[in-house]
MMTF fields as JSON, N, C-alpha, C and O atoms, coordinates in Angstrom:
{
  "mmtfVersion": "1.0.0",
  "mmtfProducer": "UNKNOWN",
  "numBonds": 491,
  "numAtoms": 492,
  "numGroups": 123,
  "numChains": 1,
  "numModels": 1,
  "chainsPerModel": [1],
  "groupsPerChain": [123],
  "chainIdList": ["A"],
  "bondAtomList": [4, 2, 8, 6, 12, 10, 16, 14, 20, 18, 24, 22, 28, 26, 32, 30, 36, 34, 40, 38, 44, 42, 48, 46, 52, 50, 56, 54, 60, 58, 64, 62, 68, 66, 72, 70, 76, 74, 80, 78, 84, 82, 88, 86, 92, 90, 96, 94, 100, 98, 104, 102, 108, 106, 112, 110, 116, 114, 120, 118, 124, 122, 128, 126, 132, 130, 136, 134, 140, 138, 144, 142, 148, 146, 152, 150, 156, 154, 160, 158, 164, 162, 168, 166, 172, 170, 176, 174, 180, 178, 184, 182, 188, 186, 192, 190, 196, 194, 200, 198, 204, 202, 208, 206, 212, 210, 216, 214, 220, 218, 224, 222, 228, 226, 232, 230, 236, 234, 240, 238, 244, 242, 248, 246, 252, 250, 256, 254, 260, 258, 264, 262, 268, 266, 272, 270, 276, 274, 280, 278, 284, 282, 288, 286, 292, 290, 296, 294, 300, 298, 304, 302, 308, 306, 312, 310, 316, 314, 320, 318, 324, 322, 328, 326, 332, 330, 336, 334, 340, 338, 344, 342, 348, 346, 352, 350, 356, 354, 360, 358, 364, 362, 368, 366, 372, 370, 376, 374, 380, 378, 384, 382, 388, 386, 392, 390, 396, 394, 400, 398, 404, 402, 408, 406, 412, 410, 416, 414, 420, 418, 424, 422, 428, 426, 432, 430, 436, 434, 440, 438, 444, 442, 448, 446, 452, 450, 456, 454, 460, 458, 464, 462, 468, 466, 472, 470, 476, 474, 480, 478, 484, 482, 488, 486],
  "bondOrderList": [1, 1, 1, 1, 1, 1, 1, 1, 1, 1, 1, 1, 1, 1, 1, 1, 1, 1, 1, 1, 1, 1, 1, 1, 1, 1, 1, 1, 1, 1, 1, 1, 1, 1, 1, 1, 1, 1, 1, 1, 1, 1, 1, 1, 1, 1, 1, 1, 1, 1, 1, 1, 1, 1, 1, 1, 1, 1, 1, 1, 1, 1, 1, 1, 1, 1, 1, 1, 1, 1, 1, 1, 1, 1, 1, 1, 1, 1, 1, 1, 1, 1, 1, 1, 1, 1, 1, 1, 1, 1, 1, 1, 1, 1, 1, 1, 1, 1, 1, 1, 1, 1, 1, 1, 1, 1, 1, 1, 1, 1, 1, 1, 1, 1, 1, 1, 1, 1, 1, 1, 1, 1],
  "groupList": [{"groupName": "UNK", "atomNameList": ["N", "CA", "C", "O"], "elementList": ["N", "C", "C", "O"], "formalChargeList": [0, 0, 0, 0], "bondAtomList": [1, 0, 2, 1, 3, 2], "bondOrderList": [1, 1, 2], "singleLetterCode": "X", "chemCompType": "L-PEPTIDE LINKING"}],
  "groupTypeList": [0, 0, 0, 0, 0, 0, 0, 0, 0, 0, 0, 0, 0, 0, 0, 0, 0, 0, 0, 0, 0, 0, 0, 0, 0, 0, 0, 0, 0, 0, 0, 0, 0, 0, 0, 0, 0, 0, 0, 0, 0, 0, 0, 0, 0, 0, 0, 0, 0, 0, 0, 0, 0, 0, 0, 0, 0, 0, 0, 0, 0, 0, 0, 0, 0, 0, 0, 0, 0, 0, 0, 0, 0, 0, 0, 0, 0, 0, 0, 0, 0, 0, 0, 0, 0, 0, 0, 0, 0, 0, 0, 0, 0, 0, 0, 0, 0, 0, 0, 0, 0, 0, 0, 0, 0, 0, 0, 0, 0, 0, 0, 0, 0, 0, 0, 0, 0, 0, 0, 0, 0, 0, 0],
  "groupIdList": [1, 2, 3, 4, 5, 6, 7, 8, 9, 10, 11, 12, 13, 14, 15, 16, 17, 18, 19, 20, 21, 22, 23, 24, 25, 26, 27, 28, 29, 30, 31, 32, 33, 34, 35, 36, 37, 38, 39, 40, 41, 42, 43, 44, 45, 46, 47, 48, 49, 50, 51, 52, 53, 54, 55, 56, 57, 58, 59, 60, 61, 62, 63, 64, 65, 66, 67, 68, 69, 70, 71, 72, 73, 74, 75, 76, 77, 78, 79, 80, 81, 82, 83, 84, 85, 86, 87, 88, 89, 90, 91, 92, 93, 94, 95, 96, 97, 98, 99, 100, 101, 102, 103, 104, 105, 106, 107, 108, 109, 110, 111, 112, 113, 114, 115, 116, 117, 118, 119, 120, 121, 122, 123],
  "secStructList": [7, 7, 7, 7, 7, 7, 3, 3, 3, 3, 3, 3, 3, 6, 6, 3, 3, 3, 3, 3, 3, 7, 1, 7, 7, 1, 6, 6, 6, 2, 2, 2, 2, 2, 6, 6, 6, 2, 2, 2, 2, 2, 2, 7, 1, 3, 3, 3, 3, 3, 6, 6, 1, 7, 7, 7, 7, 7, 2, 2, 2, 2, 2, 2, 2, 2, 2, 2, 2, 2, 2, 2, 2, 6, 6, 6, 7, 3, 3, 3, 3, 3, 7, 7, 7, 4, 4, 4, 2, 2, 2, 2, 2, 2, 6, 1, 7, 6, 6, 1, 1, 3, 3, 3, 1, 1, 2, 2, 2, 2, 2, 2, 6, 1, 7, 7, 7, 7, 7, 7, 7, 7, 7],
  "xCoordList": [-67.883, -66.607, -65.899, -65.912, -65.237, -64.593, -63.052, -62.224, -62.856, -61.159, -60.321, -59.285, -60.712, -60.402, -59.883, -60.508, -59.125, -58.798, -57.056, -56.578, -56.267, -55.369, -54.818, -55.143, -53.897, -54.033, -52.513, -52.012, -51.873, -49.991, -49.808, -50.299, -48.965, -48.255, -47.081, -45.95, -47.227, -46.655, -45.45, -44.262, -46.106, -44.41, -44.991, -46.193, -44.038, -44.226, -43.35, -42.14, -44.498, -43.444, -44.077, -45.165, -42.826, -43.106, -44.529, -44.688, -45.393, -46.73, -47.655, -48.621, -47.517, -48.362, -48.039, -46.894, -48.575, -48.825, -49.44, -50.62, -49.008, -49.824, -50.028, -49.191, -51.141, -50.928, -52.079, -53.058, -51.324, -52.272, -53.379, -53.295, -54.783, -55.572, -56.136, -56.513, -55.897, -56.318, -57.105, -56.96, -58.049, -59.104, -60.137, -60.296, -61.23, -62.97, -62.947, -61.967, -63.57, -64.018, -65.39, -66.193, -65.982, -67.262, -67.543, -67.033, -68.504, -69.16, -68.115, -68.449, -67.107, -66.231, -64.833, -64.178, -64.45, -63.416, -63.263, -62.224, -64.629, -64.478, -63.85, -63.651, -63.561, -63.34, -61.754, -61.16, -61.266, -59.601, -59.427, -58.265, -59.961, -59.546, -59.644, -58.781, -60.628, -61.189, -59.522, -58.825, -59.319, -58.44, -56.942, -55.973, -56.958, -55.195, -55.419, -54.331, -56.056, -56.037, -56.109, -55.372, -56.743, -56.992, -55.346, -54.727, -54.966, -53.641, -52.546, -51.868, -52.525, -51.749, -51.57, -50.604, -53.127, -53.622, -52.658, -52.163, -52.43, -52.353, -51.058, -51.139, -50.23, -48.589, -48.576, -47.771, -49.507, -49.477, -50.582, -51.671, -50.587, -51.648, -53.176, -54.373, -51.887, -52.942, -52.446, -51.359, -53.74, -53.559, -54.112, -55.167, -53.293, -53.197, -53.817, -53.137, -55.054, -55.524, -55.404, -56.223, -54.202, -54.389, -55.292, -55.111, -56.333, -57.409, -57.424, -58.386, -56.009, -56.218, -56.43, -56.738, -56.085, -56.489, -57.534, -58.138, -58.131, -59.941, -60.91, -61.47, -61.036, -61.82, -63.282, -63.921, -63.898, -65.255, -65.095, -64.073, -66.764, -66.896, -68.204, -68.447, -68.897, -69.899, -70.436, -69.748, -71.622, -72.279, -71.367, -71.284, -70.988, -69.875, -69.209, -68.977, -67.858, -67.09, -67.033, -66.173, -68.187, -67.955, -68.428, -68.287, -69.144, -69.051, -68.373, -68.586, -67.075, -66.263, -65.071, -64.327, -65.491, -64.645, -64.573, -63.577, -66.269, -66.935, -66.789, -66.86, -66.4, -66.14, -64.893, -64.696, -63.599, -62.51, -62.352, -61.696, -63.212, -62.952, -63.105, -62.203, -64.578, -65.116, -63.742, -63.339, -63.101, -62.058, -60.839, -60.116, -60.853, -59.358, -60.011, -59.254, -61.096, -61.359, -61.351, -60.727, -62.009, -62.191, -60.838, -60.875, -59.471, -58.315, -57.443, -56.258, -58.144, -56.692, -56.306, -55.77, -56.517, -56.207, -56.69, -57.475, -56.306, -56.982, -56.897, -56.008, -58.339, -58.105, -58.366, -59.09, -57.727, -57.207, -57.488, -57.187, -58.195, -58.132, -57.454, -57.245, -57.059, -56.225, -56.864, -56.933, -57.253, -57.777, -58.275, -57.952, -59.149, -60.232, -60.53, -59.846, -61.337, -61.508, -62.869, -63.499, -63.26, -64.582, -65.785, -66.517, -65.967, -66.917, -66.925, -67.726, -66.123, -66.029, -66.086, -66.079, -66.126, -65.911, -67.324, -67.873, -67.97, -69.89, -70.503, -70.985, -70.361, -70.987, -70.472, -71.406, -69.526, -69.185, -70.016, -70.48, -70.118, -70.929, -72.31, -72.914, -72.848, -74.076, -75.209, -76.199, -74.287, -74.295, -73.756, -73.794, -73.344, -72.8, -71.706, -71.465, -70.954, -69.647, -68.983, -68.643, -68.657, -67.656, -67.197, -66.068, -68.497, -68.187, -67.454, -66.851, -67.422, -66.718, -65.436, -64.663, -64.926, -63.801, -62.511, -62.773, -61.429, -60.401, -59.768, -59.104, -59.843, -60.049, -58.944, -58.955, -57.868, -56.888, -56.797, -56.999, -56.675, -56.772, -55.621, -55.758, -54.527, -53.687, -52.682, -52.879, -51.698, -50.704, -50.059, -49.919, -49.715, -48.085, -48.906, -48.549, -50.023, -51.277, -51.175, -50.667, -51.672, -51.876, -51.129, -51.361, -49.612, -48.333, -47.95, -47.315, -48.32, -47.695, -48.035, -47.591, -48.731, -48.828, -47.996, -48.074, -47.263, -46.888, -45.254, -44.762, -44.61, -43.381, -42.51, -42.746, -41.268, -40.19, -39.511, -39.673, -38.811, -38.225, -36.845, -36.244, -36.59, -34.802, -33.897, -34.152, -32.767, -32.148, -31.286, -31.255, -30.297, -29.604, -28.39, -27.947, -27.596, -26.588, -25.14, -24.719, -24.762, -23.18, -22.32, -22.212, -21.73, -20.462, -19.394, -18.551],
  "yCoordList": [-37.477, -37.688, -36.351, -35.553, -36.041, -35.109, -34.931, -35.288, -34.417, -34.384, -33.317, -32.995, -32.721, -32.014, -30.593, -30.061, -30.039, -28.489, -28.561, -29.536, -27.838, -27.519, -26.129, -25.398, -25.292, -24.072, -23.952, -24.463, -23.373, -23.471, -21.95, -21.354, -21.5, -20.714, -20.321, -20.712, -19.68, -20.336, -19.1, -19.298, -18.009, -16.565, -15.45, -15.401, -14.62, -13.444, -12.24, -12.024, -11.545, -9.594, -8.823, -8.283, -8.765, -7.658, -7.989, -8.879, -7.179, -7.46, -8.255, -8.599, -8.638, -9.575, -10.942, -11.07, -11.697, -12.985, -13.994, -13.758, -14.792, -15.293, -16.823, -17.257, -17.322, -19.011, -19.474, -18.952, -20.652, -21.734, -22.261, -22.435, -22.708, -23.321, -24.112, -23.912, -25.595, -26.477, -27.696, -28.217, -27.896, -28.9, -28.033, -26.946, -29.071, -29.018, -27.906, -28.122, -26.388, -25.804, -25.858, -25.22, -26.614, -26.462, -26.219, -25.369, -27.124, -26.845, -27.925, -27.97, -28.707, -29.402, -28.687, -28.989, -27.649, -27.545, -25.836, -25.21, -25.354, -23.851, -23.06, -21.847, -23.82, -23.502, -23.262, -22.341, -24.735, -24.659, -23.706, -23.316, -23.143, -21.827, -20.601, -19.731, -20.481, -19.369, -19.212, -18.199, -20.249, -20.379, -20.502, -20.422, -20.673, -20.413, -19.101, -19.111, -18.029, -17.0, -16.091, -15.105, -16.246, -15.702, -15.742, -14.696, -16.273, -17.005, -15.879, -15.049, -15.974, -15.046, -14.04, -13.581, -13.438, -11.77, -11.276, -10.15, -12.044, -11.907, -10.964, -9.85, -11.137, -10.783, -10.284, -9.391, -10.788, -9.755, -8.877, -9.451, -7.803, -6.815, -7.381, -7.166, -8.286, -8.055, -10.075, -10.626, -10.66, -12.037, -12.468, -12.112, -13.143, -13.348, -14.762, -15.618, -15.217, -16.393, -17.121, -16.971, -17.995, -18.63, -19.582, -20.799, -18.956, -20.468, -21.57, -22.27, -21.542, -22.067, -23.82, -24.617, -24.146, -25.946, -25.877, -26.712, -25.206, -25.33, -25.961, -25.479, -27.029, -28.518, -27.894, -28.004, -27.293, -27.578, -26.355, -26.005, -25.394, -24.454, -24.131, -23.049, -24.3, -24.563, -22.703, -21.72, -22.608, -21.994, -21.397, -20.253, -22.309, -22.082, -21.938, -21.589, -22.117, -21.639, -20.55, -19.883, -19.865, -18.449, -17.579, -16.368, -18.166, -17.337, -17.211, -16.469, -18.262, -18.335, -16.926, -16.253, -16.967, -15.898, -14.754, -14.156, -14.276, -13.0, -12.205, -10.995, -13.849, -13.596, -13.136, -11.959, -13.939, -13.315, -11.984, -11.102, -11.939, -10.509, -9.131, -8.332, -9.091, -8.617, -8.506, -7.371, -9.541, -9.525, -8.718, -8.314, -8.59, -8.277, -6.567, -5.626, -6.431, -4.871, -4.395, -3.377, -5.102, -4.535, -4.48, -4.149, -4.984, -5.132, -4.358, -4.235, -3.686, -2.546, -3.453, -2.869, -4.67, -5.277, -5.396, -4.529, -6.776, -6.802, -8.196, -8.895, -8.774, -10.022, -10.015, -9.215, -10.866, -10.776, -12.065, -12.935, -12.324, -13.389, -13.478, -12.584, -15.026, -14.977, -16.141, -17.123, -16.238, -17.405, -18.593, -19.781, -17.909, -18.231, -19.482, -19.335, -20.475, -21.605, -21.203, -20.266, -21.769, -21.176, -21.451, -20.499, -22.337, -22.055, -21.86, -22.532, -20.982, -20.302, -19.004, -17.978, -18.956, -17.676, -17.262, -16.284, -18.554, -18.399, -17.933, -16.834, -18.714, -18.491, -17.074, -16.503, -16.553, -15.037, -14.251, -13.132, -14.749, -13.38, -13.893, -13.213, -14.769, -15.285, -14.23, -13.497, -14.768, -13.908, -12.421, -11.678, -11.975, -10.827, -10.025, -8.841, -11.728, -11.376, -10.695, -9.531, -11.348, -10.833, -9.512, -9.128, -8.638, -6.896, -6.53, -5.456, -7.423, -6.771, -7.04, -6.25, -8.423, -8.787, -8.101, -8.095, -7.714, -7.984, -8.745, -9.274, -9.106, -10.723, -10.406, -9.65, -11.558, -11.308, -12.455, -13.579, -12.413, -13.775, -14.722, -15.897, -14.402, -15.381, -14.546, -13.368, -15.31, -15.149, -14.365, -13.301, -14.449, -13.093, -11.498, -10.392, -11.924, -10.419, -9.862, -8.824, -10.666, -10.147, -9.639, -8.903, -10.127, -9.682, -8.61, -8.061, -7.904, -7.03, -5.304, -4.172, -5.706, -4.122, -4.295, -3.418, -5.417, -5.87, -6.361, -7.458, -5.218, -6.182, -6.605, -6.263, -7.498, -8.025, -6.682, -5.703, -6.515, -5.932, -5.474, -6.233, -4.071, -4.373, -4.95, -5.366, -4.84, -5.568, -4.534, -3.685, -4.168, -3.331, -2.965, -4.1, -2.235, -2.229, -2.664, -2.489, -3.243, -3.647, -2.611, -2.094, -2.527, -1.354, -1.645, -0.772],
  "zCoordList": [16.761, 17.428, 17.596, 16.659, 18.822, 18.98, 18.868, 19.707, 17.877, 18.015, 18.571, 17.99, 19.706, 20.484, 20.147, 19.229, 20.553, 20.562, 20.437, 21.018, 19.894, 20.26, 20.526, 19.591, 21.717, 21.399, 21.639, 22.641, 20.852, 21.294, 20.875, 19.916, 21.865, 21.155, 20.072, 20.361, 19.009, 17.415, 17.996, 18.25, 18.078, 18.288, 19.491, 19.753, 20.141, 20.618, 20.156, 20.083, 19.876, 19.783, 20.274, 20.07, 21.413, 22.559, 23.334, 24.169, 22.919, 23.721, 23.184, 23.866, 21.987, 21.339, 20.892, 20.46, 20.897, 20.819, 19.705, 19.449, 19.182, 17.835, 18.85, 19.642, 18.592, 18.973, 17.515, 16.981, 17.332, 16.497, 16.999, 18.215, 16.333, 17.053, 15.807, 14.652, 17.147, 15.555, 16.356, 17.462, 15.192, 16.039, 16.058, 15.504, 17.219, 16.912, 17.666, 18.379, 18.125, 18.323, 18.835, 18.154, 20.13, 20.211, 21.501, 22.232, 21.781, 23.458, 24.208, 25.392, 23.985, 24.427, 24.804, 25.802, 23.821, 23.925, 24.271, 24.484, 24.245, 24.092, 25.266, 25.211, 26.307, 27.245, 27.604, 28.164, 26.923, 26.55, 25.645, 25.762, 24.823, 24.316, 24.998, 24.878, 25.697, 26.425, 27.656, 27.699, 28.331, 29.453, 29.067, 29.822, 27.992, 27.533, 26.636, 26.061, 26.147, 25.491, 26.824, 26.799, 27.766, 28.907, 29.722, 29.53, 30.155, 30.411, 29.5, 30.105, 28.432, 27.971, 27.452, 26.842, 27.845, 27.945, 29.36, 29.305, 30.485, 31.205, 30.88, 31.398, 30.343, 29.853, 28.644, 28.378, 27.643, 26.696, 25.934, 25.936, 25.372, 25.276, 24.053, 23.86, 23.477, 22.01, 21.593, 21.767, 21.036, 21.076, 19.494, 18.968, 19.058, 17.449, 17.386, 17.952, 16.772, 16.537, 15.155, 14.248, 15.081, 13.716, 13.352, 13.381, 12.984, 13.075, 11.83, 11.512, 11.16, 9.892, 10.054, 9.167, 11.837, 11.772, 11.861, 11.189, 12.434, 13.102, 12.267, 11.282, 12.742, 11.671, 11.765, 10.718, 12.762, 13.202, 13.934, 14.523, 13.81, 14.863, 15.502, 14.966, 16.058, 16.703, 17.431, 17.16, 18.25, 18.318, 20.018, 20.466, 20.413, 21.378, 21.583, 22.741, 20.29, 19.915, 19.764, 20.338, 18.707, 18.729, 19.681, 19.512, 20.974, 22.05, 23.007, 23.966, 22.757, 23.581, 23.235, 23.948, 21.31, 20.741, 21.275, 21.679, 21.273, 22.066, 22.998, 23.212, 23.909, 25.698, 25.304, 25.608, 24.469, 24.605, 24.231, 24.784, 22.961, 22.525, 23.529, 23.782, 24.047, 25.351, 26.334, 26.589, 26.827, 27.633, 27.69, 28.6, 26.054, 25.527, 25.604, 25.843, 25.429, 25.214, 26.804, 27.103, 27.745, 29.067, 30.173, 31.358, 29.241, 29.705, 29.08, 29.391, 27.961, 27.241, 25.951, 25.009, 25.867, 24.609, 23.547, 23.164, 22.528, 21.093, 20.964, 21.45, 19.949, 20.305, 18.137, 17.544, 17.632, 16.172, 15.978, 16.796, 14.679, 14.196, 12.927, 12.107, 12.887, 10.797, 10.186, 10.925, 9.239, 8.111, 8.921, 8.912, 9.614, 9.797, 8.523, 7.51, 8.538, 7.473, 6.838, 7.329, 5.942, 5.114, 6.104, 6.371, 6.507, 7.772, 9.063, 9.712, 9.712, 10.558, 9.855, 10.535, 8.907, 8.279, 8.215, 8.723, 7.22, 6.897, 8.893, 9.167, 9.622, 10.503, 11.205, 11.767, 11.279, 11.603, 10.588, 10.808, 9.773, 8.762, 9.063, 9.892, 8.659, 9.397, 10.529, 10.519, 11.307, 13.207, 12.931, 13.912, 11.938, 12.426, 13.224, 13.458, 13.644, 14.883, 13.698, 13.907, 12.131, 11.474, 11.414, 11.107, 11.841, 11.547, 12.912, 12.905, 14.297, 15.501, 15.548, 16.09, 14.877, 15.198, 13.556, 12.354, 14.164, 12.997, 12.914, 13.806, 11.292, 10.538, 9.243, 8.271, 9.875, 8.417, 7.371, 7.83, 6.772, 5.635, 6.09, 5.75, 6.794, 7.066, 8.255, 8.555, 8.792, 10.147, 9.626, 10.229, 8.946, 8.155, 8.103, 8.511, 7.476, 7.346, 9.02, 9.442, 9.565, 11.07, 11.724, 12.683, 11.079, 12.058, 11.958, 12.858, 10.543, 9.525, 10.497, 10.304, 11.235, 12.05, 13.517, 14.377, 13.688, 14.671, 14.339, 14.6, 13.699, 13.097, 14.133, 15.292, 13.773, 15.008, 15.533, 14.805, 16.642, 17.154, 16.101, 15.34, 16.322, 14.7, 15.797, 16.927, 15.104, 15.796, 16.15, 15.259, 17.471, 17.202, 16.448, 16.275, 15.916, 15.143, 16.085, 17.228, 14.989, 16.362, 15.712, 14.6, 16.935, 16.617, 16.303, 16.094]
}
């Protein structure tokens, strides 16, 4: 059974982007990831993946990762993943994607080179 994909966007700073992704990851859905990460490369430089719903990840999934990653490099960008789940994790090390992509243990880690804007001082 497939319980589909979800991909939302969670925050933006400045040029970068965090979205959640939660749900099956496979040859069903890899595509709705591929086309909304794509979508908002468009506007911003660098794209933050929280994969901490991701139930399921399949062999298509992670080439859908690839393509994005590939994308984000041939456009000036960065494509980031965060806590990743224990098997999406096994199969990146597996395959070997784990050594191309940067991989943070969680969303707050990832942001941390990407802080909010200050705010300005009022006079």
């Amino acid at each position: 059974m497939n319980s589909g994909l979800r991909v939302e966007v969670a925050d933006t700073r400045e040029r970068t982007t965090a979205l959640t992704v939660a749900g099956d990851l496979d040859l069903n859905t890899a595509d709705v990831l591929r086309r909304t990460v794509e979508g908002v490369l468009r506007d911003h430089r660098t794209a933050i993946l929280d994969l901490t719903g991701v139930t399921f990840c399949d062999s298509s999934g992670l080439n859908a990762l690839l393509r994005l990653r590939r994308h984000t490099q041939e456009t000036g960008g960065r494509l980031v993943l965060a806590a990743p789940p224990a098997q999406m994790l096994r199969l990146l090390t597996i395959t070997g994607a784990g050594t191309i992509f940067t991989v943070y243990g969680s969303l707050a880690e990832a942001w941390e080179p990407h802080p909010p804007a200050a705010t300005p001082p009022t006079a």
